[in-house]
MARVO-199046 format. One record per residue: z, x, y of N, C-alpha, C in turn. Coordinates in steps of 0.2 Angstrom, whole numbers, padded with zeros to 4 digits, always signed. Layout:
# MARVO-199046
ZXYZXYZXY
...
//
This chain:
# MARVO-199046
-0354+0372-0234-0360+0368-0233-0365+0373-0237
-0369+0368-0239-0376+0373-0243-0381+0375-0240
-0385+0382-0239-0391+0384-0236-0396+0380-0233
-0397+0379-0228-0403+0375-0229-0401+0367-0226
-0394+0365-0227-0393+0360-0224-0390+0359-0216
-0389+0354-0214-0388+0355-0206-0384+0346-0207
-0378+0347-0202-0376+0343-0198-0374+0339-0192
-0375+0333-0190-0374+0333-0185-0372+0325-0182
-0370+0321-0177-0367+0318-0175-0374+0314-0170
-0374+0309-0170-0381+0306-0164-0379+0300-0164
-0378+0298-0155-0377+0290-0152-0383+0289-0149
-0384+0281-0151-0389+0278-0150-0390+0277-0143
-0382+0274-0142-0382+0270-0134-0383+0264-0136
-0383+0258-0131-0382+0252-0134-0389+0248-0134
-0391+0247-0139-0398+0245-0141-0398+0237-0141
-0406+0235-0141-0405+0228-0142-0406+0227-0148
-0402+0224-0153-0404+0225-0158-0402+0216-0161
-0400+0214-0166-0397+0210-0167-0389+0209-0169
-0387+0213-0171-0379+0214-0170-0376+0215-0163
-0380+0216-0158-0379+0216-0150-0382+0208-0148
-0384+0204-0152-0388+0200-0151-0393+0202-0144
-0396+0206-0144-0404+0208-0141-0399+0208-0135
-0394+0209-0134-0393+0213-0125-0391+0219-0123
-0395+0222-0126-0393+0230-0127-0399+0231-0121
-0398+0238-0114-0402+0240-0111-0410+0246-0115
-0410+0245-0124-0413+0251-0123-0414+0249-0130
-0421+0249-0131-0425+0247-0137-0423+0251-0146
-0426+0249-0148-0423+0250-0156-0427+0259-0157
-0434+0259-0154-0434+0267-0154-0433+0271-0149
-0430+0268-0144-0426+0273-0139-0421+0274-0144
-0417+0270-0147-0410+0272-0149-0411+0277-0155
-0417+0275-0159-0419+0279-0167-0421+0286-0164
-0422+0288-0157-0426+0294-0156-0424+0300-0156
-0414+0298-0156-0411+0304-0156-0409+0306-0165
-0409+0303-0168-0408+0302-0175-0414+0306-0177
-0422+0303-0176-0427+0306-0177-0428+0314-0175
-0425+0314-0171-0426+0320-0169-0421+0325-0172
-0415+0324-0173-0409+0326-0177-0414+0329-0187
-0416+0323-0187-0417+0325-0194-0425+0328-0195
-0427+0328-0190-0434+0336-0191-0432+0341-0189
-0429+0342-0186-0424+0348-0186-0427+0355-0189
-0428+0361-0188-0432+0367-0192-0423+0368-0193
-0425+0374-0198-0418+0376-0202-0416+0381-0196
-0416+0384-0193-0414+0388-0185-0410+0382-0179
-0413+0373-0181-0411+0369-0177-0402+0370-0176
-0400+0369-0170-0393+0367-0167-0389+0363-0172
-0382+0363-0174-0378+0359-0182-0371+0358-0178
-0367+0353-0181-0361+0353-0182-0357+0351-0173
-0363+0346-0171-0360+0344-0165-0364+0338-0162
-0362+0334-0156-0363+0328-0157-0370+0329-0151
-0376+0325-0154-0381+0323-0148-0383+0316-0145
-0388+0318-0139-0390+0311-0140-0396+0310-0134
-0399+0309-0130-0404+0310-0129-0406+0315-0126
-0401+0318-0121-0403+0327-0116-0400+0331-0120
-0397+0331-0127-0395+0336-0131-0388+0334-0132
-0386+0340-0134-0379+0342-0135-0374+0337-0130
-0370+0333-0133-0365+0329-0130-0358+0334-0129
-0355+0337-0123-0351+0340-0121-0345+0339-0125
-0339+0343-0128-0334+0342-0130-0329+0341-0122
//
């Protein structure tokens, strides 16, 4: 992996979106808010494991 970059894994959970056709318990930016957060990330950020809204999803 190259300096600088960071990876990682983020579940939305199930959103009302249109591919759920709108029954999803949980708005399009509840769902974007872990992704958003994932990618501002400083370079010191947590890498290489899955999140989702309270952090780190347990292996």
């Amino acid at each position: 992996m190259r300096r600088g970059r960071r990876s990682g894994c983020a579940r939305a959970g199930p959103v009302a979106a249109d591919f759920t056709w709108f029954h999803g318990p949980r708005t399009r930016a509840q769902g974007a808010a872990t992704a958003i957060r994932l990618a501002t990330l400083s370079d010191g950020g947590p890498s290489g494991a899955f999140f989702e809204d309270d952090g780190v999803i347990p292996r």
